[in-house]
Backbone as JSON Lines, residues from 0, in Angstrom:
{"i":0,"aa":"X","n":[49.56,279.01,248.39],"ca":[51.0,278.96,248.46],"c":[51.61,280.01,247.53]}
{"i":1,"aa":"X","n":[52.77,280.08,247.88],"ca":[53.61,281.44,246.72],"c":[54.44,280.71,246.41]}
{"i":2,"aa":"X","n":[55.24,281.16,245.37],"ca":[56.0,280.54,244.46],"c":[57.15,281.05,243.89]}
{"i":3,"aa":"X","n":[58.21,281.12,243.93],"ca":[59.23,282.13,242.91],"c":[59.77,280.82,242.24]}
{"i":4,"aa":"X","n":[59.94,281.17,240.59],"ca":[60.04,280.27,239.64],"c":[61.28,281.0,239.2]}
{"i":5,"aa":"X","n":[62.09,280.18,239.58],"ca":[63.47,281.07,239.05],"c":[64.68,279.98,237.78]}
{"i":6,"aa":"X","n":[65.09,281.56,236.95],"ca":[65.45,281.13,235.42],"c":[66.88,280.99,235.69]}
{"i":7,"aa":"X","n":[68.12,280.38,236.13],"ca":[69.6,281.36,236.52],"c":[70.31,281.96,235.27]}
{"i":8,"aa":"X","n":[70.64,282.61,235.35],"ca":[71.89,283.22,234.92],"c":[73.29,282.48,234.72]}
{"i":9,"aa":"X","n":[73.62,282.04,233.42],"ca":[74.7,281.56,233.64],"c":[75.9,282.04,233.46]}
{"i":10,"aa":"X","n":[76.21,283.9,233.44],"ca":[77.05,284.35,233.61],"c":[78.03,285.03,232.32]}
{"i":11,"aa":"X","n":[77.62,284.03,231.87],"ca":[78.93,284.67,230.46],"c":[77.78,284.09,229.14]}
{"i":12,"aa":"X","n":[77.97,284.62,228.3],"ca":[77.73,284.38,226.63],"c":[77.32,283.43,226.43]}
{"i":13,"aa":"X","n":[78.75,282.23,226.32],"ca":[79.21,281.48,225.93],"c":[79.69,280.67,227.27]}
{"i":14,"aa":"X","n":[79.31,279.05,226.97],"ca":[79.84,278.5,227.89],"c":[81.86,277.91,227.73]}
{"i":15,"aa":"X","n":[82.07,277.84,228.53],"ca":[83.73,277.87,228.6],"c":[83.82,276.36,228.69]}
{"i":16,"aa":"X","n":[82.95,275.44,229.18],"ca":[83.47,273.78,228.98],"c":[83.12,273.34,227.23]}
{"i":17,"aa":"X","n":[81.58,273.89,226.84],"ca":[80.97,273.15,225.85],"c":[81.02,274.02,224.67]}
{"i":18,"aa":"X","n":[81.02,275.62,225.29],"ca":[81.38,276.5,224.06],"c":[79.68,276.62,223.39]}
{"i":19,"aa":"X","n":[78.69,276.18,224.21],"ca":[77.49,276.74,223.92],"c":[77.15,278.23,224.16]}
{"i":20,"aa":"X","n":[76.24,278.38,223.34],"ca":[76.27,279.93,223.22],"c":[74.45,279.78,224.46]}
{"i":21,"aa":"X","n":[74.66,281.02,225.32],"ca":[73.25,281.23,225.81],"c":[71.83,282.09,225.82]}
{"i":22,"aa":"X","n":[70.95,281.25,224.99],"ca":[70.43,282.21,224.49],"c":[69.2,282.97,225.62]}
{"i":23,"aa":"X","n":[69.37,284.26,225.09],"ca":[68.56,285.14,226.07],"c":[66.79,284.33,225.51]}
{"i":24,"aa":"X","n":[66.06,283.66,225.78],"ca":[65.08,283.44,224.97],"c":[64.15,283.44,226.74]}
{"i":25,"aa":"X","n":[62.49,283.4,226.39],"ca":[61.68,283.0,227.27],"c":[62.05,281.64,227.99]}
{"i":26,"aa":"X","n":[61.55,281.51,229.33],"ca":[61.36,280.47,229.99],"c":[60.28,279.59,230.11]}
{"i":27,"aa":"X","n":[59.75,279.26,228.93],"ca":[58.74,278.83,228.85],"c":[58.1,277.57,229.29]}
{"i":28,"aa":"X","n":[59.31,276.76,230.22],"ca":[58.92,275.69,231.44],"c":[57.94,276.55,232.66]}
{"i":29,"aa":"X","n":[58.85,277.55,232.97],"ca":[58.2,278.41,234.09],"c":[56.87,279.31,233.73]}
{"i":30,"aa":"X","n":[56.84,279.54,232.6],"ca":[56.24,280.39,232.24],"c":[54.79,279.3,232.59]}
{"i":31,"aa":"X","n":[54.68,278.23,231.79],"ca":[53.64,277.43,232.44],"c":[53.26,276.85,233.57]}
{"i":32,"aa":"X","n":[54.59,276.65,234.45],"ca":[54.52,276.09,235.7],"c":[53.92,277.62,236.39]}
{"i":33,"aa":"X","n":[54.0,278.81,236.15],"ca":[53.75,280.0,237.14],"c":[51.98,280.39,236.56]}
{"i":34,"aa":"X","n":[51.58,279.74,234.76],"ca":[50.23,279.81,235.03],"c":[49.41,278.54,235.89]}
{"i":35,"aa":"X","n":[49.56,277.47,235.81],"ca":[49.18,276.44,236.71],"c":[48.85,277.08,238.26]}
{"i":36,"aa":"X","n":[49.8,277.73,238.59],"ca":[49.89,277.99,239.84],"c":[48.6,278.96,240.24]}
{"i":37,"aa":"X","n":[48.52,279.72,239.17],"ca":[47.49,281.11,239.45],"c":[46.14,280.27,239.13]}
{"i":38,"aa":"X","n":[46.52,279.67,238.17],"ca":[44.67,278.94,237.85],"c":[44.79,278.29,238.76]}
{"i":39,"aa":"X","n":[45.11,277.37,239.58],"ca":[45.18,276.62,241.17],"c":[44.82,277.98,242.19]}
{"i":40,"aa":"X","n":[45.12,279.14,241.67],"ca":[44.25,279.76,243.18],"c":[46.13,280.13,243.89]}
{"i":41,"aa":"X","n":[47.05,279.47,243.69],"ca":[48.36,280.41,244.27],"c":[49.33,281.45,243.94]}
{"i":42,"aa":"X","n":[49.91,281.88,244.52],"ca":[50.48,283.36,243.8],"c":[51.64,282.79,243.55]}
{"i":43,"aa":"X","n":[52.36,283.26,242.27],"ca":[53.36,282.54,241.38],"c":[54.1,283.8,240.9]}
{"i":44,"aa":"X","n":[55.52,284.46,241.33],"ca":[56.48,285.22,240.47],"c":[57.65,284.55,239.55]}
{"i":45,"aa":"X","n":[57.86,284.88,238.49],"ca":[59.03,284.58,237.99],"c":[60.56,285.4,237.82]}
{"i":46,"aa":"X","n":[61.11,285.0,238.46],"ca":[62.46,285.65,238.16],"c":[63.73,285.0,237.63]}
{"i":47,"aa":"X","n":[63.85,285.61,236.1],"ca":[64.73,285.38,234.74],"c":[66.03,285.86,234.99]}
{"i":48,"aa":"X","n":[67.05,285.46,235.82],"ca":[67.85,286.17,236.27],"c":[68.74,286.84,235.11]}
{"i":49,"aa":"X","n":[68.57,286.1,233.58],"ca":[68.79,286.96,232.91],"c":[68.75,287.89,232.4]}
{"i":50,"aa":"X","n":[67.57,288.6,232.57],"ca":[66.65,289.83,231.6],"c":[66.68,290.59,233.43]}
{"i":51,"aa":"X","n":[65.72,290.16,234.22],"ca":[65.44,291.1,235.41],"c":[66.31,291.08,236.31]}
{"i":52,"aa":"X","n":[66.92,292.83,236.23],"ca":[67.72,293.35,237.37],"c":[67.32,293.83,238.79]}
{"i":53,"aa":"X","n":[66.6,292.27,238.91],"ca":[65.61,293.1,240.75],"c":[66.2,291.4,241.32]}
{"i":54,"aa":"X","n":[65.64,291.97,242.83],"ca":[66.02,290.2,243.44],"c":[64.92,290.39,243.82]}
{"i":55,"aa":"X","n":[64.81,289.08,244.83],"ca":[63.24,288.91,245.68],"c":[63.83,287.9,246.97]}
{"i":56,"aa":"X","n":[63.21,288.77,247.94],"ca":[62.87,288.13,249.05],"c":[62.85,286.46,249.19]}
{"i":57,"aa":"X","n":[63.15,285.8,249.04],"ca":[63.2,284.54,249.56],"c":[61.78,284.16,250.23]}
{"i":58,"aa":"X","n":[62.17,284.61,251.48],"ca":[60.92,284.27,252.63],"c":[60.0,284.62,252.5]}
{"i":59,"aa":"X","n":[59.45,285.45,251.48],"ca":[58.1,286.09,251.29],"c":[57.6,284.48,249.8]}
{"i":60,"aa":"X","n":[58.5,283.83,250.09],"ca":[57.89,282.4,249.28],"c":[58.21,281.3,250.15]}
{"i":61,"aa":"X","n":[56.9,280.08,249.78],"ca":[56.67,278.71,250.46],"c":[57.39,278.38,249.67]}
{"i":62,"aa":"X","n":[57.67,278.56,248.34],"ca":[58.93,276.97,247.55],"c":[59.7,277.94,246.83]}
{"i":63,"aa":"X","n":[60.9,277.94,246.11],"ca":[61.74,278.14,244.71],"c":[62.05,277.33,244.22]}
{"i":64,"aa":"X","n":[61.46,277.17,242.93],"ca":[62.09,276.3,241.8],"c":[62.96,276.88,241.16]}
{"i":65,"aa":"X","n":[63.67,276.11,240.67],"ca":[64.95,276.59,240.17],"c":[65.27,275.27,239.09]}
{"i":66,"aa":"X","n":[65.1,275.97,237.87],"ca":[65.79,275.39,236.49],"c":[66.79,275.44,236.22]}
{"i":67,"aa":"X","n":[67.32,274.35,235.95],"ca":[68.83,274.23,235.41],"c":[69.19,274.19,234.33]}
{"i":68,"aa":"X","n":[68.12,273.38,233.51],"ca":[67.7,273.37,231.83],"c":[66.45,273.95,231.55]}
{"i":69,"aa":"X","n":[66.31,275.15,231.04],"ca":[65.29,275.59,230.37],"c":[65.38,274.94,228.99]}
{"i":70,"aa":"X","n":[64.18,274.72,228.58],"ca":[63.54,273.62,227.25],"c":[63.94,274.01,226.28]}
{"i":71,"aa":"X","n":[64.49,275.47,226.19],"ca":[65.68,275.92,224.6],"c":[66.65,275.11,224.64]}
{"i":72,"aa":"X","n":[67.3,274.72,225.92],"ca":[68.51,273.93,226.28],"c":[68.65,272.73,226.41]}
{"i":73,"aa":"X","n":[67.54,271.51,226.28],"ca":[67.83,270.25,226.68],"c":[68.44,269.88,226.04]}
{"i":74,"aa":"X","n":[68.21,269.91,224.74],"ca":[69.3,269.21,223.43],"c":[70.49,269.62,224.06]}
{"i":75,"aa":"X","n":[71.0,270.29,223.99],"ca":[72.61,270.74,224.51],"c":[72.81,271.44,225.71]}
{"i":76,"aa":"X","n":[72.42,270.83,227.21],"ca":[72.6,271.37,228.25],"c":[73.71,272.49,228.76]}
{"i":77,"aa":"X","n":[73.83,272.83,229.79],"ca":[74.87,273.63,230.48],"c":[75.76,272.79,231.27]}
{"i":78,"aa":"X","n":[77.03,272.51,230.88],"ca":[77.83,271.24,231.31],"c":[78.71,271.96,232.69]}
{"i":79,"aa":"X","n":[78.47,272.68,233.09],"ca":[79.19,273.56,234.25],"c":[78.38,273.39,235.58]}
{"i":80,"aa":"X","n":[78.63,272.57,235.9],"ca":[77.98,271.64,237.31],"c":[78.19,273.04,238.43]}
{"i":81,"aa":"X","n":[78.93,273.43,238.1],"ca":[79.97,274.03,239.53],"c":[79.31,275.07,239.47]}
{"i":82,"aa":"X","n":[78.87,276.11,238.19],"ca":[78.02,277.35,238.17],"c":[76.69,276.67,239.04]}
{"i":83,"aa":"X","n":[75.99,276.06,239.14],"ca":[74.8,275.65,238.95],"c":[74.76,275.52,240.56]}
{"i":84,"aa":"X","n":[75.67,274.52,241.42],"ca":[75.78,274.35,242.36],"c":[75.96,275.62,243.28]}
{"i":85,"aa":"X","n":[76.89,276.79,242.75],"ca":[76.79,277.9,243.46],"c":[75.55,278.99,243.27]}
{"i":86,"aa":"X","n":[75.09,278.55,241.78],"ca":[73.78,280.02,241.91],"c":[72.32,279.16,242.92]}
{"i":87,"aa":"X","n":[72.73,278.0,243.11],"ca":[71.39,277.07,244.4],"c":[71.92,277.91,245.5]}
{"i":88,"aa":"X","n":[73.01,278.39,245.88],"ca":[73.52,278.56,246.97],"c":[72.85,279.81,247.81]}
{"i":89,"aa":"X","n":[72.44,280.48,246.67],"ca":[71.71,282.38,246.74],"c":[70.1,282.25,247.8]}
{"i":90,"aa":"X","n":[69.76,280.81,247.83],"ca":[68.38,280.55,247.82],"c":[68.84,279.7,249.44]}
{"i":91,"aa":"X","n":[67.88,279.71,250.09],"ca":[67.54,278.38,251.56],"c":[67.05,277.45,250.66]}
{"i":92,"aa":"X","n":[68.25,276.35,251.21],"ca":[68.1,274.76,249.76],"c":[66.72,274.24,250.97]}
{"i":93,"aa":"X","n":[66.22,274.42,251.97],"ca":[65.24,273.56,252.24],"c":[63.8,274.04,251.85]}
{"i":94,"aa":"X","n":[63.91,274.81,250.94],"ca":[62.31,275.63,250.29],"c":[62.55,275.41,248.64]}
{"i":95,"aa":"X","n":[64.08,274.87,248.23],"ca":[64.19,274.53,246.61],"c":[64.26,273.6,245.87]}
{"i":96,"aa":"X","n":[63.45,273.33,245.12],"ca":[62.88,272.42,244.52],"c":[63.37,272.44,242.7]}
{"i":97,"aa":"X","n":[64.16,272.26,242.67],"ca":[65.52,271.44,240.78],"c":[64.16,270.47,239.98]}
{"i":98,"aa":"X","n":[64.74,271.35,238.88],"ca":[63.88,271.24,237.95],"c":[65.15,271.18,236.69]}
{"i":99,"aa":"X","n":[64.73,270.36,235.69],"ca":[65.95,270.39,234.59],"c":[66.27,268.98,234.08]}
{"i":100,"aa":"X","n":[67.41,269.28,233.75],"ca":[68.29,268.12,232.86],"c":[68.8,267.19,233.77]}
{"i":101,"aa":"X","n":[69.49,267.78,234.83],"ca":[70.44,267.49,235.74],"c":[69.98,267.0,237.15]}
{"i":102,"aa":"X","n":[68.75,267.05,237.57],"ca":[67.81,266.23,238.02],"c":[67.3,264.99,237.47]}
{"i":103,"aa":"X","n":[66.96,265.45,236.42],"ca":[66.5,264.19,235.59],"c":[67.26,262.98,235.3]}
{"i":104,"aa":"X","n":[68.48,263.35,234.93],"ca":[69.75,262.4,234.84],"c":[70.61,261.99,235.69]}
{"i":105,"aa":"X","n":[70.09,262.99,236.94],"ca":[71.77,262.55,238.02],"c":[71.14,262.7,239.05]}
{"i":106,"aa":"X","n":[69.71,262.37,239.91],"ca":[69.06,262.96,240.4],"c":[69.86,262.5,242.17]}
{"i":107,"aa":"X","n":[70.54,261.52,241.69],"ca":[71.07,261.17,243.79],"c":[72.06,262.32,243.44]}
{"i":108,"aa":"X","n":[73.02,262.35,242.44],"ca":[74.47,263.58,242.79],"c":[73.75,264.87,243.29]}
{"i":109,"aa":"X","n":[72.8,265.18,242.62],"ca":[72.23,266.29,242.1],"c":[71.82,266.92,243.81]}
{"i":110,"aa":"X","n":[71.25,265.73,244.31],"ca":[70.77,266.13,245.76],"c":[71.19,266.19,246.9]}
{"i":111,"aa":"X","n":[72.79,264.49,246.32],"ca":[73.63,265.35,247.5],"c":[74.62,266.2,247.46]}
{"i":112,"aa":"X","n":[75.1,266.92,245.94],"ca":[75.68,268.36,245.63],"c":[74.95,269.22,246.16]}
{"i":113,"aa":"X","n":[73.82,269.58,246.07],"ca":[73.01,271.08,246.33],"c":[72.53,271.08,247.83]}
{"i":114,"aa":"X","n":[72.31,270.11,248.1],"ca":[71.22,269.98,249.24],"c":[69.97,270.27,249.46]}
{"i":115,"aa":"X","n":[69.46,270.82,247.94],"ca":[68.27,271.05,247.99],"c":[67.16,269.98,248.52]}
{"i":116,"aa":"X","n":[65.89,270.84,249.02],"ca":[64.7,270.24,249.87],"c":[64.41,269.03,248.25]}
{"i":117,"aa":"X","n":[63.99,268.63,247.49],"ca":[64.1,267.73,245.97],"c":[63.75,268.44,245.11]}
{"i":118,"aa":"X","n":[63.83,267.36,244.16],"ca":[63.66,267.6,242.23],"c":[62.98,266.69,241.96]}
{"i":119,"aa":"X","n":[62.73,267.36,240.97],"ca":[61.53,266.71,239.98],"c":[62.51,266.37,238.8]}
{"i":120,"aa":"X","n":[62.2,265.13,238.37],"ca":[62.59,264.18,237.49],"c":[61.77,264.27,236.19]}
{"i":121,"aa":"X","n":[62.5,264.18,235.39],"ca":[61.48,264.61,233.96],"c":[60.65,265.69,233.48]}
{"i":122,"aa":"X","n":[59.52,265.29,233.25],"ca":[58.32,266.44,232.87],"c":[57.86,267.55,234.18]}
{"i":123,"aa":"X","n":[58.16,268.87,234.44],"ca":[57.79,269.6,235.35],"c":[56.5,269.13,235.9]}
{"i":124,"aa":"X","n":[55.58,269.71,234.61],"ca":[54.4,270.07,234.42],"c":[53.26,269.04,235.12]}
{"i":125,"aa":"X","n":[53.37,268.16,234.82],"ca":[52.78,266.71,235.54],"c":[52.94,266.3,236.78]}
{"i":126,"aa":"X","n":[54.43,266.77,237.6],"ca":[54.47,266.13,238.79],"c":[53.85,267.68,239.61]}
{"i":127,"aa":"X","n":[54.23,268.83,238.93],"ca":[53.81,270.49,239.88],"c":[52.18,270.2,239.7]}
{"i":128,"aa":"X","n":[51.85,269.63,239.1],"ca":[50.2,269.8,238.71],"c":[49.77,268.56,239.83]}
{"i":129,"aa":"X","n":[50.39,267.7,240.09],"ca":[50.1,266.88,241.19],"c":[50.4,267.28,242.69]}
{"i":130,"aa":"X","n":[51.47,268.25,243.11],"ca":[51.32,268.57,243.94],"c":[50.43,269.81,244.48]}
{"i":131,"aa":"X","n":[50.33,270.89,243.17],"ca":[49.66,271.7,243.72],"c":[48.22,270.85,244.32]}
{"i":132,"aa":"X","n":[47.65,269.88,243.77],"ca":[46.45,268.8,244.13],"c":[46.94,268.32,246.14]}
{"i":133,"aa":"X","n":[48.44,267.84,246.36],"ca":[48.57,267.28,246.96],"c":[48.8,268.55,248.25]}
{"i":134,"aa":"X","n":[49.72,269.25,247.79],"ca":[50.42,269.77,248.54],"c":[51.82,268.97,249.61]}
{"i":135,"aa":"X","n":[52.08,268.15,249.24],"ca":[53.25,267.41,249.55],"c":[54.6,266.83,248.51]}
{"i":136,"aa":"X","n":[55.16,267.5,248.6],"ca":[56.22,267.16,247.45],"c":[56.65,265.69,247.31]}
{"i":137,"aa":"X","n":[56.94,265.31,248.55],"ca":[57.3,263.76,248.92],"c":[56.28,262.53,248.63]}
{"i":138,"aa":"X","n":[55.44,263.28,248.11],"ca":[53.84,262.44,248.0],"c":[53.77,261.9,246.2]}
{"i":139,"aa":"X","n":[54.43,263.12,245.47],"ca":[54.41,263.22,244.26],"c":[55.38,262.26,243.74]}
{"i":140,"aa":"X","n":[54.68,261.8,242.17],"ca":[55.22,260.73,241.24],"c":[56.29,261.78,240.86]}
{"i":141,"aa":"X","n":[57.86,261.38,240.15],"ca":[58.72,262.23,239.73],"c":[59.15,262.95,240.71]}
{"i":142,"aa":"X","n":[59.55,262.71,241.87],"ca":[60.18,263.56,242.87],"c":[60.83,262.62,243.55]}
{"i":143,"aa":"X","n":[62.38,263.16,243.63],"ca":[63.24,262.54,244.72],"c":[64.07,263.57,245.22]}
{"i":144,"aa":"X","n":[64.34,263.0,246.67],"ca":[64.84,263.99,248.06],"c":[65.55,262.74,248.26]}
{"i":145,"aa":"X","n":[65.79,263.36,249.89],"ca":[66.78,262.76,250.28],"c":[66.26,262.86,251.87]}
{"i":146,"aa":"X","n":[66.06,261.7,253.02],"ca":[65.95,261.54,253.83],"c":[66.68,260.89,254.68]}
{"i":147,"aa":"X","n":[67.28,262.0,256.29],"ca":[67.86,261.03,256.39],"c":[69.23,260.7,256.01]}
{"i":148,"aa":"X","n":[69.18,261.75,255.37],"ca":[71.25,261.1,254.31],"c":[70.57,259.9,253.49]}
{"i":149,"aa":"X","n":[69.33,259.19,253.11],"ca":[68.79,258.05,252.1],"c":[68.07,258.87,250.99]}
{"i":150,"aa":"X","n":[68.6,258.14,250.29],"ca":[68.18,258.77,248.72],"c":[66.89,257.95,248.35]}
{"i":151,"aa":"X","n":[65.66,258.82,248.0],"ca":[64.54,257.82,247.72],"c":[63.68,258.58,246.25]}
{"i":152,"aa":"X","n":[63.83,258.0,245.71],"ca":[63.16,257.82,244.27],"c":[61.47,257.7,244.14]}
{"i":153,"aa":"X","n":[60.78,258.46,243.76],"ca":[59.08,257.89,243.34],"c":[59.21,257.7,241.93]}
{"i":154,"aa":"X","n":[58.06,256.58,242.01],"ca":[58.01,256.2,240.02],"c":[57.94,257.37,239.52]}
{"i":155,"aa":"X","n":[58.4,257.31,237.6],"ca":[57.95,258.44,237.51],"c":[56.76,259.1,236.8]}
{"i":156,"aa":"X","n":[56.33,260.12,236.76],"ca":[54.85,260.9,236.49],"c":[54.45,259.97,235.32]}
{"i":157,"aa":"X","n":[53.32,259.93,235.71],"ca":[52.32,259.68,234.16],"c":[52.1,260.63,233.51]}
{"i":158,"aa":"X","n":[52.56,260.66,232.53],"ca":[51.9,261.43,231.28],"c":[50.46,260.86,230.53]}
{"i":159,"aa":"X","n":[50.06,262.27,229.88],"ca":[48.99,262.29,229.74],"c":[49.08,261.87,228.13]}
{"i":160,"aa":"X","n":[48.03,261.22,227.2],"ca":[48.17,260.3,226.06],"c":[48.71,261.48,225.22]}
């Protein structure tokens, strides 16, 4: 499978609701979710929409993930729903797969704002490491979609001790 692991851009500095500042730092959710992928044997790009001035093809990938909270940010998220909802928009929501804060916490709004294909709830790392095993997203602990117009929830991931 291929993969584009994407970082967004949130546009300005400084956020204008919370007055958080954004820091240019690594993505280091993706950064692990894109080695997983290669030691599994699939091809994995990342694109930081902050730092890299290139786009990518869409269709030349089976999924996009797309972070909403990178792990510099959970303590003090990005409170601008409305940015977030339009940079999903750049992508075909039935190949994108929400990853973040805002999954984790709001995961029915979250899915029927975007329309994305689902999200992963909580820990990335645990439920992507189960599907690359599965290959079914809908199969995986920590993932909810939406079927149907029905919102359906799986327990969530086990963590490891």
């Amino acid at each position: 499978m291929k993969f584009l692991l994407v970082n967004l851009n949130w546009s300005t500095p400084v956020s204008k609701k919370t007055l958080k500042v954004h820091f240019k730092v690594p993505p280091l959710d993706l950064i692990l979710l894109h080695n997983m992928a290669v030691q599994k044997g699939h091809s994995a790009k990342i694109w930081d929409q902050y730092v890299d001035n290139c786009s990518y093809n869409e269709d030349s990938f089976d999924w996009v993930l797309v972070t909403t909270t990178p792990y510099h940010m959970w303590q003090c998220p990005n409170a601008e729903w409305e940015l977030i909802k339009e940079a999903v928009k750049q992508f075909d929501s039935k190949k994108v797969i929400l990853i973040g804060l805002h999954a984790s916490v709001f995961p029915e709004k979250t899915l029927l704002e975007t329309d994305v294909f689902a999200l992963i709830r909580r820990e990335p790392e645990a439920v992507f490491s189960e599907f690359l095993e599965s290959t079914c997203w809908r199969d995986c602990a920590g993932v909810s979609y939406l079927e149907n117009n029905n919102y359906h929830e799986n327990p969530p991931p086990k963590l490891p001790p």
